[in-house]
Each structure stands twice: as C-alpha cells, then as structure tokens.
C-alpha positions in Angstrom: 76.8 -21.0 -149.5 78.3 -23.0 -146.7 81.2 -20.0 -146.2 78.3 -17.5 -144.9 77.9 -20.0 -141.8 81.9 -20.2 -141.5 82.4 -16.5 -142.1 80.1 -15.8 -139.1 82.4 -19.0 -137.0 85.1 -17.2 -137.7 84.4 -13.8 -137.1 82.5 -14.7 -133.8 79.0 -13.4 -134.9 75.8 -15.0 -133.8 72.7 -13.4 -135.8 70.6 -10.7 -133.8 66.5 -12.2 -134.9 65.4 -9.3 -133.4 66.4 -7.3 -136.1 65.7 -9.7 -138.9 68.8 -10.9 -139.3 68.3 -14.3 -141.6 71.0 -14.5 -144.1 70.5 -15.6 -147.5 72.3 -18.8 -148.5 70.7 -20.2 -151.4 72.9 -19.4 -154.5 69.4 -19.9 -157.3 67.4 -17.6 -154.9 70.1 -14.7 -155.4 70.0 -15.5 -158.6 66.7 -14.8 -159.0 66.9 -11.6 -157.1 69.6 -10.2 -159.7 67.5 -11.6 -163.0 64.6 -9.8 -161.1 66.0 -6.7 -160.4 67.1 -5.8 -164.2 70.2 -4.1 -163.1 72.4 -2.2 -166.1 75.7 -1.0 -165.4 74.9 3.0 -164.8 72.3 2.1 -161.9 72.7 3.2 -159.1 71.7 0.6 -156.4 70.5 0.9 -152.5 70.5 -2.2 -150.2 68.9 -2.3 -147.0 70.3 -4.4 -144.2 73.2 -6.3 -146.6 74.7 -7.9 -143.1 78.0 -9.3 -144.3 77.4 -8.8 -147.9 76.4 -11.7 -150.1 73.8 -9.7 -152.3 76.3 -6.8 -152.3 78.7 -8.3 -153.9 77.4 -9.2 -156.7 75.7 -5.9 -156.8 78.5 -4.3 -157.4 79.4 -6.7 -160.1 76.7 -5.2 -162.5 75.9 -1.7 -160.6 77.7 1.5 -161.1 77.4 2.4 -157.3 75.7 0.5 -154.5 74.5 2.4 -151.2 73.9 -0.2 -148.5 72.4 0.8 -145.0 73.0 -1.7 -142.1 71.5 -1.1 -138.4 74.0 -3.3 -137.3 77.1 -1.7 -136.2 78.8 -5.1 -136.0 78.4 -6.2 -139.6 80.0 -2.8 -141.2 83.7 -4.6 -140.4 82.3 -7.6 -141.9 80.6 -6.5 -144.7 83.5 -4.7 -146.1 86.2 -7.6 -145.3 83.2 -10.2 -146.9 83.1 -7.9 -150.3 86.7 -6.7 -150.3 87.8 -10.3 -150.8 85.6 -11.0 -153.3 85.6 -7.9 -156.0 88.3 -6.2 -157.3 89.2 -3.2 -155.5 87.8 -0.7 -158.5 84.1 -2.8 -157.9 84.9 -2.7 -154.1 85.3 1.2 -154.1 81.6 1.7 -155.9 80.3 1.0 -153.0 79.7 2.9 -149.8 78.1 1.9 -146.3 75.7 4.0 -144.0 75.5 2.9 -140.6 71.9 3.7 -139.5 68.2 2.8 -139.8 67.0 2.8 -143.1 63.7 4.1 -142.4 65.3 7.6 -141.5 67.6 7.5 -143.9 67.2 9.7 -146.8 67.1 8.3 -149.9 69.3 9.6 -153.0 68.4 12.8 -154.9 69.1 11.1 -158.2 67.7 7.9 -160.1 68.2 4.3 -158.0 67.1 1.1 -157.4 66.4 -0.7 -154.2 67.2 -4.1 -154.2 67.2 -5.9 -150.5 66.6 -8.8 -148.3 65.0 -7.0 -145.6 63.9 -7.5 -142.0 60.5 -8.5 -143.0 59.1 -5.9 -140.0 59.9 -2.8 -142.1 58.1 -3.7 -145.1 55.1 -1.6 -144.2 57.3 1.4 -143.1 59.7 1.1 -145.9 57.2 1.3 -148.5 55.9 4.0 -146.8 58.9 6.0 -146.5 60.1 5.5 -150.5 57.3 6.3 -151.5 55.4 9.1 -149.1 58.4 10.5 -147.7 61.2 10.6 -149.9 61.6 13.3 -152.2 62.6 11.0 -155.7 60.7 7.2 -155.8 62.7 4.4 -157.0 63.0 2.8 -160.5 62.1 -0.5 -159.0 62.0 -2.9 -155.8 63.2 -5.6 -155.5 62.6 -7.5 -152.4 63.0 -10.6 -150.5 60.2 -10.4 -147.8 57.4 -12.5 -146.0 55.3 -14.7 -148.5 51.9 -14.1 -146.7 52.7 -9.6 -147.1 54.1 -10.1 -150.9 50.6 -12.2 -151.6 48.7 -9.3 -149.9 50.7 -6.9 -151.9 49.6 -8.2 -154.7 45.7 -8.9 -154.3 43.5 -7.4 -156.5 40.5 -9.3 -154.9 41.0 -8.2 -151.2 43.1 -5.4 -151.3 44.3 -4.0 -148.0 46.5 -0.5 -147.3 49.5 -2.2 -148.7 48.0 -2.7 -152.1 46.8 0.4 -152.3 49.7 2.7 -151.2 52.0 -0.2 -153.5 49.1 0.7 -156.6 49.6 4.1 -156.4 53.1 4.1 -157.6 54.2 1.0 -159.3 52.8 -2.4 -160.7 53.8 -5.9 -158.4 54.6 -9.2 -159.2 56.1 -12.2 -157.0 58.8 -13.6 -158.9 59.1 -16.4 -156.8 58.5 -18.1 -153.8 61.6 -19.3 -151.2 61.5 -21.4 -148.5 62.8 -21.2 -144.6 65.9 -23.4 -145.6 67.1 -21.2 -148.0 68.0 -18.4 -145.4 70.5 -18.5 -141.9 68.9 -19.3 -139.6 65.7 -19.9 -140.8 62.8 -17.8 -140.5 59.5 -19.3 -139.2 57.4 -18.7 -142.3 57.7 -18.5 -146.1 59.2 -15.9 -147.7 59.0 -14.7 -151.2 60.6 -12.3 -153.9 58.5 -9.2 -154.8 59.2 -7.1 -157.5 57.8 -3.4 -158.0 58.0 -1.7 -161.1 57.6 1.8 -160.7 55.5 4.6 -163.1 57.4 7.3 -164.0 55.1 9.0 -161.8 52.1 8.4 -159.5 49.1 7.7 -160.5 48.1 11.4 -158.0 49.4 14.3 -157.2 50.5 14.7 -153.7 47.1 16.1 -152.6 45.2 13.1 -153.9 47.3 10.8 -152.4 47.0 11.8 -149.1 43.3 12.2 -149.3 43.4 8.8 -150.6 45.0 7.5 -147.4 42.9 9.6 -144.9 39.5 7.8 -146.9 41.3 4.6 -146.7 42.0 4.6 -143.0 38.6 5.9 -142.1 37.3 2.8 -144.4 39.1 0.3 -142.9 38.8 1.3 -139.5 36.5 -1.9 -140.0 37.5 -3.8 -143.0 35.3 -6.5 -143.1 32.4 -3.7 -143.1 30.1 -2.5 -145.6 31.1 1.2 -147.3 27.7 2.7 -146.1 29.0 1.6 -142.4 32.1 3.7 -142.1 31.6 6.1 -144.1 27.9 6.3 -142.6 29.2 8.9 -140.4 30.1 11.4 -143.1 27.3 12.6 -145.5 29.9 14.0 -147.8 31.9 10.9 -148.0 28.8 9.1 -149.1 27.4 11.8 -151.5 30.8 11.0 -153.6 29.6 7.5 -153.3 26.5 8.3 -155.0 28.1 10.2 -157.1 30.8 8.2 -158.7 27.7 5.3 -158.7 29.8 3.2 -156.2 27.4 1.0 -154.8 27.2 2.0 -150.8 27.2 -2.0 -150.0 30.6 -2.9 -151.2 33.3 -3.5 -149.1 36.1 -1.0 -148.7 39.0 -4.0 -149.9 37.1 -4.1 -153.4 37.6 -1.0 -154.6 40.6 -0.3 -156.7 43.3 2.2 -156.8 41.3 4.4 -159.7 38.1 4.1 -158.2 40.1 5.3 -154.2 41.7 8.2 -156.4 38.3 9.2 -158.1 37.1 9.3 -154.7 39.4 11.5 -153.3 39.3 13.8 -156.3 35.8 14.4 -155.3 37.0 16.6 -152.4 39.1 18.6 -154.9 35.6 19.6 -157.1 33.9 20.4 -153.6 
C-alpha cells in the first residue's frame, strides 16, 4: 500500500501522532479486519478515525451504510477524494462523514457495527462510551488497537476494569497480532486485532452494572491487594463476601464477571 504514502506526498499531509494518526498499510492485515468483522450487505457500519480512507473503502464494498467520525478536519477532503476514486459513485454515496470526536458523538439509534483502527488512547473511553453511554450497543467490534490493552482485554486470569466492563456485554478474542511495520508511520509498540462479539443484551440490568463498577473501583483502588483489604472498610461489602462464600483473601482481578454481578446484586436484596 505504497499509494497511502504517495497520497499523503501529494496532498501535502504529514500525520498528526498526537492524535493517533498511524495509517494502516498492510493489505493481509485489512484483510483480516474485514474476515473479522463478518460484515453482510444490510449492516450498517461506524468507523472511527478512517483518515484518508483505506478501511472505508472497502467498507462500503460489503456494508449498506458506513458512518465514519474523523477529529481531523484535514482528512474529510481526503477521505472523500481517497474513496470517491476508488468505489463507484452508488457505494461512495452509502457513506457519510461526521467531523468531530467520536467519544461525544452519539452513536446510531438502530442496529450497527463498529469496525476501526483507532487512536489506541481512546480505547478505554470508547468502550466506555458504546457501551455505558450510548443508548443501543453494537453488534460487534472490531478493532485494531495496542497489543499489550487487547491481551488485558482478554485475561481471564488477571482481569482488570477493561475485562470486566468488556465481560459485561460481549465475548473477546484477538484475531491476530500486527506489527509496527505494517502501519504509517509506525507506532512504537505492537498492535493487535480485537474482536467483540456482543450478547443480545448485558449480562445486568443498568442498576447492576453500575454497582458493579462502583465495587470494582473501590477494589481496585489497590489491585495487587487482598479483598478483605479494600473492602475492609465496608462491613456490608464484606458480609456479601461471606455470603456468596467468596473467600475474603482473593484478589479483586480473580473474580469473574458472574461472581462481580452476584456481588452487586447483593445490594439489590438489602
């Protein structure tokens, strides 16, 4: 994918690392992201940060409509100049282009996808905001973000916030690993393609949930701590230890996502 690099020559763009800008270029790895991503023609699709539009286009090869938010002000010009010349203009018209920050963007009211190569410093918030802030949760997720977060998404040995928020609404899988090289310029570390395949709903209802998180953050105010030490502090937090037989000396990133919802369900009997 020499043409990205030439594209940006020509146009006069340097890439803004700041905002995560590091272009895809590696034609398997995109592949992979498609295959991954199990797109049928009625999908509708949302990209986050598509730059000049090298996932978008072929996006809009297999999607039905394809929402793509870009920070950038710079790359809207580019992106639709990149995709116009390489789709038909009846797949170049499914898509359309916010200009803004995906993490106050609202996301649709009906049925979509995200699929993405995003700046690997809104992963945290991003999940966050699908999934605790946005009134319908997506079908799937399919991203290309930092190895070492994907990994920790996926731990089921020493789960951390991400796991558990991630748990609550869908089932992960790394579908791949990529390397700096395959990306403009590249990145310092490894990056890595996650997939999230969403229930139909939670496993909780709102309530839970955000009991959940406020247990969770009072847990793992010290993580490396025993359950009996931060939750010490709060007699009623450790009478629903005893009660659901969750042994006071275990460490809060043991625990899975049933035994952090029967927890919180506690409060709900009380």
């Amino acid at each position: 994918m020499s043409e990205v690099a030439s594209f940006l020559r020509l146009c006069g763009i340097r890439l803004n690392t700041d905002l995560g800008q590091h272009f895809l270029i590696d034609a398997d790895v995109l592949q992979s992201i498609i295959e991954a991503a199990g797109i049928e023609p009625p999908d509708r699709i949302v990209e986050i940060g598509p730059g000049i539009g090298v996932l978008t286009v072929e996006l809009l090869k297999r999607a039905n409509h394809v929402t793509a938010i870009e920070l950038d002000d710079r790359m809207i010009p580019l992106l639709k100049t990149f995709t116009s010349e390489k789709l038909s203009s009846q797949e170049a018209e499914k898509l359309v282009i916010i200009q803004g920050n995906a993490l106050h963007t609202p996301m649709p009211s009906e049925e979509y996808r995200i699929v993405a190569n995003i700046p690997y410093h809104i992963t945290s918030p991003l999940l966050r905001h699908v999934f605790l802030e946005s009134i319908v949760h997506p079908k799937s997720l399919t991203l290309l973000i930092q190895r070492e977060v994907a990994e920790k998404i996926c731990d089921k040995e020493d789960r951390g916030l991400l796991t558990i928020l991630v748990g609550l609404f869908g089932t992960p899988k790394i579908v791949r690993t990529v390397s700096p090289q395959c990306f403009l310029p590249p990145p310092a570390v490894d990056s890595a393609v996650l997939q999230i395949q969403c229930f139909e709903k939670p496993l909780a209802n709102l309530v839970t949930i955000e009991e959940v998180f406020r247990l969770v953050k009072i847990a793992f105010s010290q993580k490396r701590k025993m359950l009996r030490n931060t939750f010490g502090p709060f007699p009623e937090l450790m009478e629903r230890l005893s009660s659901l037989q969750i042994d006071e000396k275990r460490r809060p990133q043991t625990l899975s996502v049933k035994e952090w919802i029967a927890l919180a369900k506690m409060k709900e009997k009380n």
